[in-house]
N, C-alpha and C positions, 0 to 999 in steps of 0.2 A: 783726619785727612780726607776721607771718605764726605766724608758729611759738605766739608768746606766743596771739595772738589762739583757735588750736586747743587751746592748754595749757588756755584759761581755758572752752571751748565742753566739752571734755570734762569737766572739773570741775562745771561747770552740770548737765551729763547725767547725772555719777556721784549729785550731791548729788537727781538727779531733780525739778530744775526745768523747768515745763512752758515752753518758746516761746512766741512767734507764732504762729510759720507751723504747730505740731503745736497749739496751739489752736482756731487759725483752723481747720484739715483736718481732724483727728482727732476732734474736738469738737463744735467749733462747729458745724461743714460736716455732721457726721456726725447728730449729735445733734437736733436745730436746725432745725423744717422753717422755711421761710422764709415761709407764708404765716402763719405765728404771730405773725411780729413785731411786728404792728402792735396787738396786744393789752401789748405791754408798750413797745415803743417810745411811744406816746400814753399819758401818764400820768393821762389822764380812763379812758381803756377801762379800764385797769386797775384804776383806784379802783372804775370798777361793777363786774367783774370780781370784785373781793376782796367787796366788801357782797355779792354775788348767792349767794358762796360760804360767807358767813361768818366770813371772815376779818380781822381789826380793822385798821383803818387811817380817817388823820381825816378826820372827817365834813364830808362836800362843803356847802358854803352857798348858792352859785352858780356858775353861769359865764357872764363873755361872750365871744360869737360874734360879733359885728358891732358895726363901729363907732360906729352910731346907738346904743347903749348904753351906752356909754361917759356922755354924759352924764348920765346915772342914776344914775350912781354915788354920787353922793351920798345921794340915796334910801336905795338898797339899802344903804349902809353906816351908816344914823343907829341910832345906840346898842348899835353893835358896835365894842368896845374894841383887839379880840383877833383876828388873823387871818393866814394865809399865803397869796400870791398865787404862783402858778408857771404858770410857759409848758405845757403838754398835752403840747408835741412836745420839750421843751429836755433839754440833757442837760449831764453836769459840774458843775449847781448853777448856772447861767447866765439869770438874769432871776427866782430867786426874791427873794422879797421879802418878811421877817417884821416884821408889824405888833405888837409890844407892847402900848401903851396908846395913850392920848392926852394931849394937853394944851391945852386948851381946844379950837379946832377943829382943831389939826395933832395928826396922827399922830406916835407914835415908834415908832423901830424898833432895834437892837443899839445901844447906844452913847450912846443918848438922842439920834439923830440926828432931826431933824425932817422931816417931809413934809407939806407940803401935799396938800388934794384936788385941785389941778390936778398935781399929783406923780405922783401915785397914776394919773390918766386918762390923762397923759403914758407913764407905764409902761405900761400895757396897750392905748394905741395902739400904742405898737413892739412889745407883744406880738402882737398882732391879728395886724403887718404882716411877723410873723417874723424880728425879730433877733434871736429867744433860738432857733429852733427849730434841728430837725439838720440840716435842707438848706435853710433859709432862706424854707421855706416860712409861707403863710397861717397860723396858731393859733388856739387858744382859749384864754381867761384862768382857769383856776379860783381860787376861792376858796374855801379849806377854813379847817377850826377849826386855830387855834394849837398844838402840841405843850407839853404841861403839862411840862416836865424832871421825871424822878423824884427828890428832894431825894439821894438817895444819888450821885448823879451829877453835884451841883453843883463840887463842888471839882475837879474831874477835867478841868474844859477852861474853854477862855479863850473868854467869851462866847456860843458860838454850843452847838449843840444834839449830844449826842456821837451818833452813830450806831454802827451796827453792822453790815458788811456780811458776808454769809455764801453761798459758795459750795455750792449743791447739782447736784449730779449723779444725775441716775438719780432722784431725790428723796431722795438721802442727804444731810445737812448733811455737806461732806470738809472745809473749812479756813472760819477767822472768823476779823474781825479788828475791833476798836474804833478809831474814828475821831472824833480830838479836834482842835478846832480851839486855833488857837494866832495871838497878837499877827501872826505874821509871816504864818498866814494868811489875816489879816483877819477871826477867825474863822467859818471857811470849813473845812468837813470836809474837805478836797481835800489828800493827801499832796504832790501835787506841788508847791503851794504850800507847803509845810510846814508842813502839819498831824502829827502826831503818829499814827501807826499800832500799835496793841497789839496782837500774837498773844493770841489768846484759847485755852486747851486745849477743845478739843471736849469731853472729856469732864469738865470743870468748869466750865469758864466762868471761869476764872482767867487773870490776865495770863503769858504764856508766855515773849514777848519784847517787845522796841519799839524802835521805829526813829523818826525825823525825816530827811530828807533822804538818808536810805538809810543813815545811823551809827547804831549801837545807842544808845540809848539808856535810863537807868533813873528819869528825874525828870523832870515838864511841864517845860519850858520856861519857862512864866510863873507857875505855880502854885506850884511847889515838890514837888506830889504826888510822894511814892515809887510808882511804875505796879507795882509788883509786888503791891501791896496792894489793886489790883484785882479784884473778882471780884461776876460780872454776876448780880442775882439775877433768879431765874424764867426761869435757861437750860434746862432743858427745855423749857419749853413755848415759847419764842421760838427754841429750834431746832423745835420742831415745827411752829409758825407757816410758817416759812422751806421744810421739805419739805412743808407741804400745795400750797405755793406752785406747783408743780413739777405737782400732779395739777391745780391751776386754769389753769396754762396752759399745759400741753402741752410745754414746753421741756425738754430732755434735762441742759442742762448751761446754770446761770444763776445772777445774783447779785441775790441778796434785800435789802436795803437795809431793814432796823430800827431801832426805836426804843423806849425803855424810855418811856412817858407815866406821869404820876403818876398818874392817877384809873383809865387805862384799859388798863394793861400795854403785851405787845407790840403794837406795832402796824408795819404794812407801810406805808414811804415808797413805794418804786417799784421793779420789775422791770429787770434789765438782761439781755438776749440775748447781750450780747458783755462781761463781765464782766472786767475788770483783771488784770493780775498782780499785781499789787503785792500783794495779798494774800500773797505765797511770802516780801516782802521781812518784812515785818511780822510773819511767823513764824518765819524763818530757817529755814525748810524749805521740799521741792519740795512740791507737788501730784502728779506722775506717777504715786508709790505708791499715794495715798488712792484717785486714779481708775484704777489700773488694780487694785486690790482689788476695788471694786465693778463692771470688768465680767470679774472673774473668779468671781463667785458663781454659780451655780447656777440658784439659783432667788430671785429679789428680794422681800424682804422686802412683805408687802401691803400694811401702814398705815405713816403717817405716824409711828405712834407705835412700830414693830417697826423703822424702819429708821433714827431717833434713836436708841433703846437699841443699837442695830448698830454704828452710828458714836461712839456716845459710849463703848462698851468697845473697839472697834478703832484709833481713832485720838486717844486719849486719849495725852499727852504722856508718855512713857516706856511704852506699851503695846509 
């Protein structure tokens, strides 16, 4: 057991898959000042954060901060069809909540499932009182505009909204991957639920590989999509989006969290300081190379836009 467990730890290493503990140390630890975090750990700072910067992401409507608002809410929401509710502090996709339409006075949301306005007040009391947040603390409710899906992206996932998460380092875009929800999870972007994970080639934005529950995979699940037929339009400029990301918050090594909107492009869901691996699964490659190319340079490229062209000739899939 011993032996197999070092056969399979050195094979990791060969193939130059990043750890834990060398992400958490090397990285994270290294990279990472910690009084940063609270700029992308709170997904309100960061929304002001990206507007202050220029960078697109959906447009805030409100927020509440205290319970005595709560009953308001009905107010605030008369003859708003279209809406996404999320905890400030939540993380994994844990207490959002996308509003579609309505019907008569209930809301729908994925599924044509119904909600009442007492639904709706109920949710963002427990939001308020921190059951969505990272340490269970106090919250705030945002309410932003709904994500348009770009019709190119409709067939590609079951229900819910595809993202796209993209690893930058240094403010290099090194590794991306698309994230499609699927029947089994709930349509819910989250692999571990199995969602459906696509390597995207850095240097095209094409499907590279895909995985479900850590098996390759070449077809959705519920769709029937061939994933090879994938290929993201306006990836320049939504890897560029991703490494300006990097010069607005100061983080060395982080995961950009995208979205293709129909009317308004890329736009920025939220910042994460302690980014997944799973990203390495979803391409069937390591990260060690891509990150230790970029702190073997020299001298680092200055824009946003020098250090995309960087990345999209260096680790373009057969480079």
């Amino acid at each position: 057991m011993i032996l197999r467990h070092w056969q399979t730890a050195r094979r990791l290493r060969a193939a130059g898959i990043l750890g834990m503990n060398r992400r958490n140390v090397h990285y994270i630890g290294r990279y990472n000042d910690r009084r940063l975090y609270p700029l992308v750990d709170d997904k309100l700072r960061t929304k002001l954060l990206a507007e202050k910067h220029g960078i697109g992401t959906p447009s805030l409507r409100f927020t509440v901060r205290q319970q005595h608002e709560v009953t308001h809410l009905g107010e605030r929401l008369r003859g708003v069809d279209e809406f996404v509710i999320k905890p400030a502090k939540g993380a994994g996709g844990k207490g959002i909540q996308v509003i579609s339409g309505r019907r008569g006075e209930r809301f729908l949301s994925g599924g044509e499932r119904e909600f009442r306005l007492v639904d709706i007040q109920r949710h963002v009391t427990n939001t308020l009182a921190g059951l969505h947040s990272l340490a269970g603390t106090p919250d705030v409710t945002i309410f932003e505009d709904r994500i348009r899906l770009d019709p190119r992206f409709e067939r590609f996932s079951y229900e819910g909204i595809p993202d796209i998460r993209v690893v930058v380092f240094r403010g290099y875009p090194v590794m991306a991957m698309l994230r499609l929800s699927t029947r089994a999870s709930s349509g819910k972007a989250n692999l571990h639920q199995g969602a459906v994970g696509v390597g995207l080639d850095i240097g095209s934005g094409r499907c590279a590989y895909a995985v479900q529950f850590d098996e390759r995979i070449r077809q959705h699940p519920d769709t029937g999509v061939v994933l090879d037929e994938i290929d993201i339009p306006d990836w320049e400029s939504l890897l560029e989006l991703a490494a300006r990301c990097q010069e607005m918050s100061g983080l060395g090594y982080l995961g950009a969290d995208l979205v293709l909107d129909r009317d308004r492009g890329p736009q920025l869901l939220e910042l994460n300081a302690r980014p997944g691996l799973s990203v390495q699964i979803a391409n069937g490659r390591g990260l060690v190379p891509r990150l230790e190319a970029i702190e073997a340079l020299d001298r680092p490229h200055e824009t946003a836009q020098a250090r995309v062209a960087f990345a999209m000739e260096q680790f373009a899939v057969g480079a």
